[in-house]
C-alpha positions as CSV (number, residue, x, y, z in Angstrom):
1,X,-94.9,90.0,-24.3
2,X,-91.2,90.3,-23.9
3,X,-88.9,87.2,-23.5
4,X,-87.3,89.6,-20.6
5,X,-88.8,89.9,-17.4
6,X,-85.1,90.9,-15.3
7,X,-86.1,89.1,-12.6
8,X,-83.6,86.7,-12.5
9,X,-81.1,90.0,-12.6
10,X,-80.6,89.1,-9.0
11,X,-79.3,85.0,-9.3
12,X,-83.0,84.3,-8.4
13,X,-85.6,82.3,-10.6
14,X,-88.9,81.6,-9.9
15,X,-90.4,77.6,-9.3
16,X,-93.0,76.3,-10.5
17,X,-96.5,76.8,-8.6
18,X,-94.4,80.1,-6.7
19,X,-91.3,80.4,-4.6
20,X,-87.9,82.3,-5.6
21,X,-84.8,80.1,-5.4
22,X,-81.1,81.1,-6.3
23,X,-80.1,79.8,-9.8
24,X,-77.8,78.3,-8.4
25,X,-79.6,75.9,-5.7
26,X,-80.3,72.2,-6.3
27,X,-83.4,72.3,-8.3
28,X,-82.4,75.0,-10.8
29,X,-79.4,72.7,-11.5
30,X,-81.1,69.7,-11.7
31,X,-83.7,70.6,-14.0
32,X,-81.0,72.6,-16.0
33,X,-79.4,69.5,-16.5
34,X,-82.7,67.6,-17.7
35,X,-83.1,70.9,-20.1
36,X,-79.9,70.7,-21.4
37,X,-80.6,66.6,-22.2
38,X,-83.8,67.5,-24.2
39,X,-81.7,69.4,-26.4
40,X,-79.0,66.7,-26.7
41,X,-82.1,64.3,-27.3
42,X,-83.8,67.0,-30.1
43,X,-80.1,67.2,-32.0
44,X,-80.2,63.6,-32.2
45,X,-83.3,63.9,-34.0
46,X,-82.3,66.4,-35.6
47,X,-80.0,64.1,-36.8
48,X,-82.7,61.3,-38.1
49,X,-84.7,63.8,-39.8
50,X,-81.7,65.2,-41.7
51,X,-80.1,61.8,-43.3
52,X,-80.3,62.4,-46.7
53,X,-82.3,60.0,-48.5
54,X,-84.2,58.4,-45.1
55,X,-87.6,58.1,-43.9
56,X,-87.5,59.5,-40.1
57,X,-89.5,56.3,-38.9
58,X,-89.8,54.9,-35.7
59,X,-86.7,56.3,-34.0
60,X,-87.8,60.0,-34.3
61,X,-90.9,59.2,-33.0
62,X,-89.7,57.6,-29.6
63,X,-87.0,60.5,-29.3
64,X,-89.9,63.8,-29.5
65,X,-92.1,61.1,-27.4
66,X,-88.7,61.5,-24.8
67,X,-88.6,65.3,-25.2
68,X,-92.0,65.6,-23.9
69,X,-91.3,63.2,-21.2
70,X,-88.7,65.1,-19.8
71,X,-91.1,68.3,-20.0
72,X,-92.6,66.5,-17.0
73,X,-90.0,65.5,-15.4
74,X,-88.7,69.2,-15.2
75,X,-92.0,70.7,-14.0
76,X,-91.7,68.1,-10.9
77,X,-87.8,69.3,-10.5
78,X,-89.1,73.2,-10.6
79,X,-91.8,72.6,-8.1
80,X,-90.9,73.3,-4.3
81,X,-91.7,69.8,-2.1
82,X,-94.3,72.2,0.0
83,X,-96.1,72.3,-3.2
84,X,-95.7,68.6,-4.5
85,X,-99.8,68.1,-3.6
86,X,-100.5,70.4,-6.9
87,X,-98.5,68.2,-8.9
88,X,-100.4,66.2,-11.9
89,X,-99.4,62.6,-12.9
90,X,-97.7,62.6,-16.0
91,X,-98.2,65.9,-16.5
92,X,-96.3,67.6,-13.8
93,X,-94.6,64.9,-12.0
94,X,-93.3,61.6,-12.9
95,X,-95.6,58.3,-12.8
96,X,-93.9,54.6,-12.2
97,X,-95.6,53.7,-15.6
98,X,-93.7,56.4,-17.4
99,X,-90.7,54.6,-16.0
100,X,-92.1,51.1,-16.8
101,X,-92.9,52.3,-20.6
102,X,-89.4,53.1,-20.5
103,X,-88.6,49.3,-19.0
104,X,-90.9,47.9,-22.0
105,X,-89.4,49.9,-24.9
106,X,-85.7,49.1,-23.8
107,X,-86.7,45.5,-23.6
108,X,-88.8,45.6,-27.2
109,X,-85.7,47.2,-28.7
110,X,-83.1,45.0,-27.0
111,X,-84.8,41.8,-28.6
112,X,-84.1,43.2,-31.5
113,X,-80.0,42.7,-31.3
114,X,-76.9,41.3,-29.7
115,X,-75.8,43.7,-27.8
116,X,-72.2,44.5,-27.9
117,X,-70.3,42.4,-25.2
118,X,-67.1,44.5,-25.3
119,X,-66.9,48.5,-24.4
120,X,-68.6,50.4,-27.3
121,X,-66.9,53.3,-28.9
122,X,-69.3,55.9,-29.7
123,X,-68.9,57.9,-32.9
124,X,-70.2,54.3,-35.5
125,X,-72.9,56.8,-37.3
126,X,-73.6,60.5,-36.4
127,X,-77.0,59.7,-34.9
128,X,-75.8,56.8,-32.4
129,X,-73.1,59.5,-31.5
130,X,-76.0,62.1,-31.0
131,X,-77.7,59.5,-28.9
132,X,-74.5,58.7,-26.8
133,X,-73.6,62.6,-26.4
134,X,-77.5,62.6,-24.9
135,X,-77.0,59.4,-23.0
136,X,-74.2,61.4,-20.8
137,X,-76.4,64.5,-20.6
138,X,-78.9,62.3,-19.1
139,X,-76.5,60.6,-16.6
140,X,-75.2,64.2,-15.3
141,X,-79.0,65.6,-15.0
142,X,-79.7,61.8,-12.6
143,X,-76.8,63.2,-10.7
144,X,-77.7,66.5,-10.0
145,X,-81.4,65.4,-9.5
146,X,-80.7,63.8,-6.6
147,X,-80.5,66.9,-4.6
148,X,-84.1,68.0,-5.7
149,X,-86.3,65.2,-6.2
150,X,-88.5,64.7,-3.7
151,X,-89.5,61.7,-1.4
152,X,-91.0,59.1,-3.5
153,X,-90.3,60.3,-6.8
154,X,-89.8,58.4,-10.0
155,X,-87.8,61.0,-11.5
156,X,-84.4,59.2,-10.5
157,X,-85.8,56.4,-11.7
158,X,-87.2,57.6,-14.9
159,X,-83.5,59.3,-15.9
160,X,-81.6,55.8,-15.2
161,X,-83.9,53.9,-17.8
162,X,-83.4,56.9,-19.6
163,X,-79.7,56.5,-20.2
164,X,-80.2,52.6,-20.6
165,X,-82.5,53.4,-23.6
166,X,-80.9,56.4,-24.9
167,X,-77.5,53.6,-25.1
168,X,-79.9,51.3,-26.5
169,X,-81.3,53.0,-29.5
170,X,-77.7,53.9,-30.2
171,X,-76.5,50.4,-30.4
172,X,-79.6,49.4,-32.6
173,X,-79.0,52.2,-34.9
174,X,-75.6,51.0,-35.2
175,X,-77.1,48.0,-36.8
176,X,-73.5,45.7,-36.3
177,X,-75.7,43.2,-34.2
178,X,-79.1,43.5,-35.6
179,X,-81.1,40.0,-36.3
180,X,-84.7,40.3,-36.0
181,X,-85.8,44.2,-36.5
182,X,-84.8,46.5,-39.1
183,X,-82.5,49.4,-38.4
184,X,-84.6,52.4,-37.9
185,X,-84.6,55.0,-40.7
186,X,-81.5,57.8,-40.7
């Protein structure tokens, strides 16, 4: 099998479950974007599993448990709205309890800290600055979702939290306000 098929020659790719959009159109864009924020989120683990020294731990589990996520989340983006009845929960479209496990994670990790009260300047270690780059990444693929999700989906949702934990993580990585949990390995 080639990577090539040169069908896409034309500024046309194919959806998910059939139907030929320009590259161009809403959903292409959207679940570009949320492509281009599971990279962001694998170079920040990238990141964790490189630290000299450092056991990956806990934080490079939650972030390949996020780049799977997202896999959903882009097969929902990819599939037309006349096919959203062939769509699986959490498996090709979004579920409210993926959004609440994000709630529960951000609130686990949060208890952990002080968060900072002032405007945070990323850039403190390389991986909180990996996990801010990805933080914007997701807020541009909410953005740009909101053209192709369809009615009643929780990928809007699920990208918000996303940010809030992706900003969360970094600040607990940080470690400048940590009091009851241990700064995660990297």
């Amino acid at each position: 099998m080639k990577i090539y098929t040169r069908k896409g020659d034309d500024g046309s790719t194919g959806l998910l479950f059939g139907g030929r959009v320009a590259k161009d159109a809403p959903a292409p864009r959207a679940y570009g974007s949320v492509d281009e924020a599971q990279a962001a989120i694998g170079v920040a683990r990238a990141e964790v599993l490189a630290a000299p020294g450092q056991s990956p731990g806990e934080l490079a589990d939650i972030l390949v448990g996020l780049e799977r996520d997202l896999w959903v989340l882009m097969a929902e983006l990819a599939t037309d709205p006349s096919h959203a009845d062939r769509l699986t929960d959490g498996q090709t479209r979004v579920t409210p309890a993926m959004v609440e496990a994000l709630e529960a994670l951000i609130d686990e990790v949060s208890d952990s800290f002080e968060p900072p009260t002032e405007f945070v300047v990323p850039g403190q270690t390389r991986v909180a600055a990996a996990l801010d780059v990805a933080r914007t990444v997701v807020r541009r693929a909410e953005r740009d979702a909101i053209a192709a999700a369809g009615p009643g989906s929780s990928a809007l949702a699920y990208l918000n939290r996303l940010s809030d934990l992706l900003w969360t993580l970094a600040r607990w990585h940080e470690g400048t306000s940590l009091t009851t949990r241990s700064v995660p390995s990297a």
